[in-house]
C-alpha positions as CSV (number, residue, x, y, z in Angstrom):
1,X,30.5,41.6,7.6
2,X,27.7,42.8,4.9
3,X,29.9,45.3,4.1
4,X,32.8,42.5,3.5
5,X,30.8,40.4,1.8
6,X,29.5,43.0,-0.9
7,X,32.9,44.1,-1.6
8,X,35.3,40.8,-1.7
9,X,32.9,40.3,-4.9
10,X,34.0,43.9,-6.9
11,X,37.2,43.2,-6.0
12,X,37.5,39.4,-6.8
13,X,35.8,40.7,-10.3
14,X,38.9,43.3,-10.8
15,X,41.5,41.0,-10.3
16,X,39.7,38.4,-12.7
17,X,39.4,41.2,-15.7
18,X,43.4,41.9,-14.5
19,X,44.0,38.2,-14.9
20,X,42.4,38.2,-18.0
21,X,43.9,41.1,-19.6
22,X,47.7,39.8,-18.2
23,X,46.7,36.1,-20.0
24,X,45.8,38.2,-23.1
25,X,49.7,39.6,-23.3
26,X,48.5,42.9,-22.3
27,X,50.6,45.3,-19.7
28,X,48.8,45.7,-16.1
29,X,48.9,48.9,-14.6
30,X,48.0,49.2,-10.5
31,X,44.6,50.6,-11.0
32,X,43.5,47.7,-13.3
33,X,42.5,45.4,-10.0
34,X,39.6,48.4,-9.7
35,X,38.0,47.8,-13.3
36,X,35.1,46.3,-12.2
37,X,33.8,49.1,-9.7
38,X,33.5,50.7,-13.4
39,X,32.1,48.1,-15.5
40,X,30.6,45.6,-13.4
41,X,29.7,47.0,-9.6
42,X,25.7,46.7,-9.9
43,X,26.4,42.6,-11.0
44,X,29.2,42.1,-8.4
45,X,27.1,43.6,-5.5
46,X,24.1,41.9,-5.9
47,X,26.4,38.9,-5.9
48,X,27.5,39.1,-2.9
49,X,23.6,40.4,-1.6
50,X,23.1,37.0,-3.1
51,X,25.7,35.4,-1.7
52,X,25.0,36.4,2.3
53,X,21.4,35.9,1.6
54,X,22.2,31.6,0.8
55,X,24.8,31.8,3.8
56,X,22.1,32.7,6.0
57,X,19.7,30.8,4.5
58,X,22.2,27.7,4.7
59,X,23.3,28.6,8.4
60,X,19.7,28.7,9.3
61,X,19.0,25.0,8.1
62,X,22.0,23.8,9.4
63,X,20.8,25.1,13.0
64,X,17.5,23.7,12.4
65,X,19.0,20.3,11.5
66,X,20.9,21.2,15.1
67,X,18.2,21.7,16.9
68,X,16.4,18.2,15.1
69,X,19.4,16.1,16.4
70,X,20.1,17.7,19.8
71,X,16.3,17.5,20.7
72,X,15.2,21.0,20.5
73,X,17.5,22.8,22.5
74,X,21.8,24.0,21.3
75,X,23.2,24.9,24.5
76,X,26.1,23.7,25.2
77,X,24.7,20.8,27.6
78,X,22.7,19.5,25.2
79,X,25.4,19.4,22.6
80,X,27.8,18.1,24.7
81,X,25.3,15.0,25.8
82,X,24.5,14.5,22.0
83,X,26.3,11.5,21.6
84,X,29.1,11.7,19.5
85,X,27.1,9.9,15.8
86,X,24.3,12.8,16.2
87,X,27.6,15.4,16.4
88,X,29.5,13.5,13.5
89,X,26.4,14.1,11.5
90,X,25.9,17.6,12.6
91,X,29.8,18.7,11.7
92,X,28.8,16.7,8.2
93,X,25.7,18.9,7.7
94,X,27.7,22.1,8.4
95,X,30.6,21.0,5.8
96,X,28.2,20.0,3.5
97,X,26.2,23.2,3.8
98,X,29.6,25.1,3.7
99,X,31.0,23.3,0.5
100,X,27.7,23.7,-1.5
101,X,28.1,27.9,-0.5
102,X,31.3,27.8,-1.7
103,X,30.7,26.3,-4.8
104,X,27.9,28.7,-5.9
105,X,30.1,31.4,-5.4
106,X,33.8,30.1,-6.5
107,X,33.3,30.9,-9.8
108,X,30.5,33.4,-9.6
109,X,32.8,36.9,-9.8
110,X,34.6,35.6,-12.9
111,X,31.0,34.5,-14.5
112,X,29.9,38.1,-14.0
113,X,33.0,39.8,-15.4
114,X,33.9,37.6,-17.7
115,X,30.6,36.2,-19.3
116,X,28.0,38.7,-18.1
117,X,25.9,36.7,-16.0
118,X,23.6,38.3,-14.0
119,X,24.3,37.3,-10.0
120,X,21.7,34.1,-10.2
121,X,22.7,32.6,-13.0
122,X,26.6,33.3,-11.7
123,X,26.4,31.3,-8.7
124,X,24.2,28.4,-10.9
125,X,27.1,28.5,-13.0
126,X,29.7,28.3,-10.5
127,X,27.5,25.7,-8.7
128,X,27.5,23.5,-12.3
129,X,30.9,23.8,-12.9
130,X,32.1,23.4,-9.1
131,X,29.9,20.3,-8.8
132,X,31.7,18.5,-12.2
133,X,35.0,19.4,-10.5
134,X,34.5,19.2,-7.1
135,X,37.5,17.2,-6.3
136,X,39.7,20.1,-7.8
137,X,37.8,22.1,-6.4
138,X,37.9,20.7,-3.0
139,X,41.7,20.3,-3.1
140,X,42.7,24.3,-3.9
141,X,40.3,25.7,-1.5
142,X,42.3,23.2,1.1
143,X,45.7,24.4,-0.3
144,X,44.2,28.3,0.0
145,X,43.0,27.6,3.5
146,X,46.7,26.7,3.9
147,X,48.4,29.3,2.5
148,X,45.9,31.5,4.3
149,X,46.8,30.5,7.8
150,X,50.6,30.8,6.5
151,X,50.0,34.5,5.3
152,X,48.2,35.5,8.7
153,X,51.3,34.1,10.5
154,X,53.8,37.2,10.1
155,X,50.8,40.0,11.5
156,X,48.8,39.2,8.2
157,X,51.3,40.7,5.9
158,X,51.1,37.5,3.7
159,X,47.9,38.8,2.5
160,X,49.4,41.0,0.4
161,X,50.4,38.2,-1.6
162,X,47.6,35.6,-0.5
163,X,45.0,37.7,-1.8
164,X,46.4,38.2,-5.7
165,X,47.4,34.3,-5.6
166,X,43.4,33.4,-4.2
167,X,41.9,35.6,-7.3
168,X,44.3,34.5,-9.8
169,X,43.8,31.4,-8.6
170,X,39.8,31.6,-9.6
171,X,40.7,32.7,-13.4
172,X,43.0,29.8,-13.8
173,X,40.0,27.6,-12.5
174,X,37.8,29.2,-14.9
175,X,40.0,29.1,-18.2
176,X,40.7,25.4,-17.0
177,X,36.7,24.2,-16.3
178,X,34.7,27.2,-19.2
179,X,37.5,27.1,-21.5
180,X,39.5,30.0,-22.8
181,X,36.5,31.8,-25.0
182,X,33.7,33.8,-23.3
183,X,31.1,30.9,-22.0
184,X,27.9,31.3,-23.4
185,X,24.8,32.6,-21.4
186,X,22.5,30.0,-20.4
């Protein structure tokens, strides 16, 4: 899953500067999803170092906040005798935890490649912009997790075409919440 979670980033940055160069009027060729293991790899995999690093970090405290309701022990007794407030607050903890991850990284990929962030100030970035438009936010990652399950459906072909849509999807959130110019480092 390291492995996964340093590459999605590269790639996610590729088909941002493809995106990008389409939205400029500019012809795509295949290789252009694979710009940024060029021009941006050493950003792009310390994002997503970064990124498992705060997963971890956020699964950890969301165990620990676990462990807090369920009285020190997370077997599977002890959860299923943790009455059912204790568990509505321990799923809210673990969407919480979940929607804060994925708003430091939803626009992180595009904030490397696009505006030269380095990883840290990527993900504060994303996190800044995620959190002014969370609702939007909240709504197209519901619509992707969607689409997703539809494109796993016919033996995962449709991830041939969810995976461009997801990207694209991330540049079109960008333009819409930074602007159309290059966002300025800060």
């Amino acid at each position: 899953q390291l492995l996964t979670m340093v590459t999605v980033p590269v790639f996610a940055g590729g088909f941002v500067l493809a995106a990008a160069r389409a939205d400029r009027g500019e012809t795509l060729r295949p290789l252009d999803v694979f710009a940024a293991f060029g021009s941006h790899v050493r950003q792009l995999v310390g994002l997503g170092l970064a990124y498992f690093g705060l997963l971890v970090a956020a699964m950890m405290l969301v165990v620990i906040g676990l462990l807090a309701l369920a009285g020190g022990s997370l077997g599977d007794e002890a959860l299923a005798a943790m009455p059912l407030g204790k568990q509505i607050v321990g799923f809210a903890l673990l969407a919480a935890g979940m929607f804060i991850a994925s708003l430091l990284y939803w626009f992180a990929p595009a904030a490397v490649v696009l505006g030269s962030f380095d990883p840290l100030r990527a993900m504060r970035r994303s996190l800044a912009g995620g959190w002014l438009n969370w609702q939007a936010v909240l709504l197209c990652g519901v619509m992707l997790a969607v689409l997703l399950f539809l494109a796993m459906l016919p033996f995962g072909l449709g991830l041939l075409l969810w995976l461009p849509v997801m990207f694209v999807s991330v540049y079109v959130a960008w333009q819409d919440v930074f602007g159309s110019g290059l966002p300025q480092r800060g």
